[in-house]
N, C-alpha and C positions, 0 to 999 in steps of 0.2 A: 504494500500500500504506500502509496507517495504523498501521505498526508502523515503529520506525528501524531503518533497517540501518547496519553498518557502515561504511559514508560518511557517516553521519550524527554519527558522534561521533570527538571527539580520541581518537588511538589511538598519537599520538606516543610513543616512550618508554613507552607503558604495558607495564602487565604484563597480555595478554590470554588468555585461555581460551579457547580455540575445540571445542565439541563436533562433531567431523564424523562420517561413515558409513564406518568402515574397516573393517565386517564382511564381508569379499571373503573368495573360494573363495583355499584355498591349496592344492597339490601338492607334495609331497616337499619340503616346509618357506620354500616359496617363492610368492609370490601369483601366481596362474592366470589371473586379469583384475583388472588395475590400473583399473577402470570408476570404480569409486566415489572414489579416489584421484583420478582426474582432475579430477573431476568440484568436488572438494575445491580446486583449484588456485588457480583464481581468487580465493578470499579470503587464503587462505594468501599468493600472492605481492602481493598488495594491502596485506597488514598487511606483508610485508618491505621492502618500495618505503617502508609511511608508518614504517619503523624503531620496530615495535612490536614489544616483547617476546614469543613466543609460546609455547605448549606447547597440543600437542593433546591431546585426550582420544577416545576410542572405546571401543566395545564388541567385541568379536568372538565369536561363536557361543555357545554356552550351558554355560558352566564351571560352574553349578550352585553362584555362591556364593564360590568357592574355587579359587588360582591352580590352573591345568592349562597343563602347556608347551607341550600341542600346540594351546592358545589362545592363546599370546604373541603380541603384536603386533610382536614384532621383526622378521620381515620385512617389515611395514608400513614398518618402520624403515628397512631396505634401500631398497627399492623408493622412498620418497621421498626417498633420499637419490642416489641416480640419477638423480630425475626431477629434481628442484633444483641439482642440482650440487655440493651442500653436505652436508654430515655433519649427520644428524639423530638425536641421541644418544635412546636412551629410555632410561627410569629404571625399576628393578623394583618400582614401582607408581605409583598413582594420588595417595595422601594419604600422610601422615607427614613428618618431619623431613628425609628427602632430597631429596625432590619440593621442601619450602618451600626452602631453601637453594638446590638449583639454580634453582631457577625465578630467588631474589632474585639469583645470581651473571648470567641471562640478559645479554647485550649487546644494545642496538636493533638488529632486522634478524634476530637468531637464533630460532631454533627447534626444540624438541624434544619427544619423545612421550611422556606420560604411555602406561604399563602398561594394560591391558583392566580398565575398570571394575568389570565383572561378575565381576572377582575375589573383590569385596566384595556379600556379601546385600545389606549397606542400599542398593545403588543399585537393582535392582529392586524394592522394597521402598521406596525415596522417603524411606530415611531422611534427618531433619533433621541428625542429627548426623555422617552420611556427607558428606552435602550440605555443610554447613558448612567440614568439614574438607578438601571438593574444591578449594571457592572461594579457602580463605585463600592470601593472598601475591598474590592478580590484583585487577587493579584493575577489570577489565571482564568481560564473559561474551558472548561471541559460538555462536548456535546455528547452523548449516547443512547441519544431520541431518536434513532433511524427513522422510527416511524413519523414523525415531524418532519423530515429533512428535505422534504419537498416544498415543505410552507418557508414562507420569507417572514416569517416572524420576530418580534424582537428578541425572544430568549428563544430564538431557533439563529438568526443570522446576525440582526443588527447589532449585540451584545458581542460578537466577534469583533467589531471595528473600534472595540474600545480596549478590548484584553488578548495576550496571547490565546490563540484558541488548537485544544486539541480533541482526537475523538478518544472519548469511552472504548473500553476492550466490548460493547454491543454493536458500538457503530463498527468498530473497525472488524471483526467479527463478519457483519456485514455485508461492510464494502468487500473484503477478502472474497468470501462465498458467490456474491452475486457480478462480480469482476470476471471471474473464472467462467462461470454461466455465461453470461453476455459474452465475454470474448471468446472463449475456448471448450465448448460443452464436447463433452466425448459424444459421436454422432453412432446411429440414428437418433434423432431426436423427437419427441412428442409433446405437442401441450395441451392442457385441459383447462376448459376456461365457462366458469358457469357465473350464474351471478342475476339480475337485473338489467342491467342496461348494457348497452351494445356501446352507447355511442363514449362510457368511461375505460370501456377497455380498444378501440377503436386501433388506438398506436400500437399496444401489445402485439393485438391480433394481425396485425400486417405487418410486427417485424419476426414474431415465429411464424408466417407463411411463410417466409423465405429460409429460416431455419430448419422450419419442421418438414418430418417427412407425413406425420398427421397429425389433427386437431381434432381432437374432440368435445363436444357442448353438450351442454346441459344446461338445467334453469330454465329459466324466462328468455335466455337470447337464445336456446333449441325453438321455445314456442316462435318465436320470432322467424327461425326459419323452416319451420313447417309451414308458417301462416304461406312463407311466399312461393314454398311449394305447391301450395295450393289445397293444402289440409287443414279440414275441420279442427279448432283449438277452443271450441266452445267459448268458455267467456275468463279464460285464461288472461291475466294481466301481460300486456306486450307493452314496449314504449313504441309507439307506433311512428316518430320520427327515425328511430333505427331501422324500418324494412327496407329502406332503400339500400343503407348500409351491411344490410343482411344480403339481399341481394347482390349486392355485389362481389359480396367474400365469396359468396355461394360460386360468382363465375370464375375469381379467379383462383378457390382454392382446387374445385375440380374433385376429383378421387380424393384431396389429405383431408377434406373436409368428412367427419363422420360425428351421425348425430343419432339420437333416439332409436329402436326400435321397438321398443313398447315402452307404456307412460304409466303411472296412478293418475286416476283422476279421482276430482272429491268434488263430492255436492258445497262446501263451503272451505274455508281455511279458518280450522281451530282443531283442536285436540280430538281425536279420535272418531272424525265426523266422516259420514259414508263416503266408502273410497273402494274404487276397485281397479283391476289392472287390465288395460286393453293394448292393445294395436295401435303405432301412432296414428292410422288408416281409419279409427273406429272411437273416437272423441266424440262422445257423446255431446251436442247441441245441452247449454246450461250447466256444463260441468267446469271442473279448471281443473289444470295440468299441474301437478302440485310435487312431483319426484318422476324420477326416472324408473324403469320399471325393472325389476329382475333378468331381463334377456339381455338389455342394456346392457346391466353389470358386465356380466359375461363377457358381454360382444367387444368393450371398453377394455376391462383386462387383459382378452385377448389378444388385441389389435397392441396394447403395451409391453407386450411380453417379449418382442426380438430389439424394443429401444434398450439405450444404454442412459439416457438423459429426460427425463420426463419432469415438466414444470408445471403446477396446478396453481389457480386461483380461479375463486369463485366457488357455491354450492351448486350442487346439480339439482337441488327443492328446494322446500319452503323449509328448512334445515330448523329453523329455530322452533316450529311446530311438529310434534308427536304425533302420529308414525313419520311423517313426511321426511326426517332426515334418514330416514334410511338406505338409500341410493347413496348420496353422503360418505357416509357412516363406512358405507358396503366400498368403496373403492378408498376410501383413506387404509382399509382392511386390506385389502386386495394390491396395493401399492409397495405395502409391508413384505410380501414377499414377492417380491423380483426384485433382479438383480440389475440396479438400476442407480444412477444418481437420479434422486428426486429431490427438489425443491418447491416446497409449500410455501404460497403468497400469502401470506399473513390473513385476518377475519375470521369468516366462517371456515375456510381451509382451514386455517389453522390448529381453531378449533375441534373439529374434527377429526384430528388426527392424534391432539389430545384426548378425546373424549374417547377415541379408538385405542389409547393407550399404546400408539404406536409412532410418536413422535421421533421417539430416541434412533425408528429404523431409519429417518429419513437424512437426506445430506443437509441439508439446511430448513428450518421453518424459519421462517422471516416475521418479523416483529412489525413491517409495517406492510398496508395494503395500498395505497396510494404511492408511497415513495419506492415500494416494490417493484411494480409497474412503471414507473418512469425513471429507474435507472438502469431496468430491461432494456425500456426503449431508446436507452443514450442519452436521455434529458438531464441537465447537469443539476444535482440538487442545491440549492441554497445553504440548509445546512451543513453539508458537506465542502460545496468551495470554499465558505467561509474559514475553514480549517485552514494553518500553517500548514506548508508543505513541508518534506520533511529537510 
């Protein structure tokens, strides 16, 4: 990697910033998967070991600008202060005269949480003077928010133009993994791509047609190209500005293009609601297309089984509704054994492959789903230029 990471520079006694990913689901005021936390560990307990000052920063969910309680990161606060063993104080924000004062009282080896950024406009917004006022009092700026790293944010990029800035062993982790993929994947290659909308994955999917030797869909952009095939999809949600877009992969993927052969459909989307498995040929008028069907499976693993390189993002259902993640479920399973470099694009993929209990088989799960996808595609990410080279 031609970026420094944080083994790259003294961090003795400094006073460091660390930007990590602490936007996790929370339940009844408490975090529901400590994933991205973990995930966080390993620079955290690196900079305690080299007796560097610390204070983290994070986002969580979309406060619209302006504190909201039920975006506090104090259970963040909690939950790492469990996992460390040690009391991890957070302070009721990010910038001003309490932040600079505790930060200057830190002791080498401590650690505490800056408040949710996004309390403050100017950090979505890239304010200079947000930015400015993040950095003051650190001597350094450590990023290991991969999954941020496509936003231009202030405690994603603009906090770089004020402090040495290096990546977290997550980011660099990362860049390492998804460098190798983009530039150098052992070939044949496959990708799987399900999801919602056509026109977010758009780049992806036309830079592994030239990669891949096939592609497979699922989801909502399968319904999407059945619809232009010319099959019944009942009242299956489409984004109906992608058919055109579906249409066209359709001509120029030819034969790498492989989709559905039989579907579930359900009279509704909710837990356990009538659903039965048909023909993609045999879509019941009033139903919706809600997972992919057991032949699918099959047909999917098959077709994956003489690659060497296979990259997933997106669900192939309605993934977060019962039964419907089972298509899902069934090929993060089926992924597990062959003999393959796989890389999972971080969300429901991700998910999935945890909840499969087979993460550990894969080459990489990626921690972010947008910045995923556009460092696939060669888009330079913000949080990452901003990094010192090495």
């Amino acid at each position: 990697m031609d970026k420094k990471s944080v083994r790259d520079v003294d961090v003795k006694e400094k006073k460091v910033l660390v930007r990590c990913d602490f936007n996790v689901p929370l339940k009844n005021g408490v975090v529901a998967d400590d994933g991205r936390i973990q995930a966080a560990l390993p620079t955290i307990r690196y900079l305690i070991e080299q007796k560097a000052k610390v204070a983290l920063c994070s986002h969580l969910g979309r406060p619209k600008g302006k504190p909201q309680a039920e975006f506090s990161l104090q259970p963040v606060a909690g939950r790492l202060s469990d996992i460390l063993q040690a009391p991890v104080e957070i302070l009721n924000d990010c910038i001003g005269d309490e932040v600079e004062s505790a930060v200057a009282d830190l002791q080498p080896g401590e650690v505490l949480l800056l408040e949710n950024t996004r309390f403050h406009a100017g950090e979505k917004a890239n304010d200079p003077d947000f930015a400015a006022k993040l950095a003051r009092g650190f001597d350094l700026f450590v990023n290991d928010a991969f999954g941020t790293a496509h936003r231009a944010h202030a405690s994603t990029e603009g906090v770089a133009h004020h402090l040495p800035a290096a990546s977290g062993f997550l980011m660099a982790r990362e860049i390492e993994a998804l460098t190798r993929l983009k530039d150098n994947p052992a070939e044949p290659v496959a990708a799987i791509f399900g999801g919602v909308k056509i026109s977010d994955k758009i780049g992806i999917i036309e830079t592994f047609l030239n990669k891949s030797e096939i592609l497979l869909i699922g989801g909502s952009m399968a319904t999407m190209f059945l619809k232009v095939k010319g099959l019944e999809i009942g009242d299956s949600f489409i984004e109906n500005e992608g058919l055109d877009t579906a249409e066209e992969i359709m001509k120029k993927a030819g034969d790498k293009l492989i989709l559905p052969e039989d579907v579930i459909i359900a009279t509704q989307i909710r837990e356990n609601a009538e659903n039965k498995q048909v023909p993609v040929n045999k879509v019941l008028p009033g139903w919706k297309i809600v997972d992919i069907g057991p032949k699918s499976i099959d047909l999917f693993i098959n077709k994956l089984k003489e690659m060497k390189t296979i990259i997933w993002n997106g669900p192939l259902g309605v993934f977060e509704t019962k039964p419907f993640d089972k298509g899902t479920k069934a090929i993060a399973q089926g992924l597990a054994e062959l003999n393959a470099e796989i890389y999972i694009g971080g969300g429901d993929s991700g998910a999935a492959v945890n909840q499969a209990q087979v993460a550990h088989k894969m080459t990489h799960v990626s921690t972010g789903g947008g910045a995923f996808l556009e460092f696939l595609e060669g888009k330079p990410l913000p949080g990452i230029t901003a990094l010192q080279d090495k």
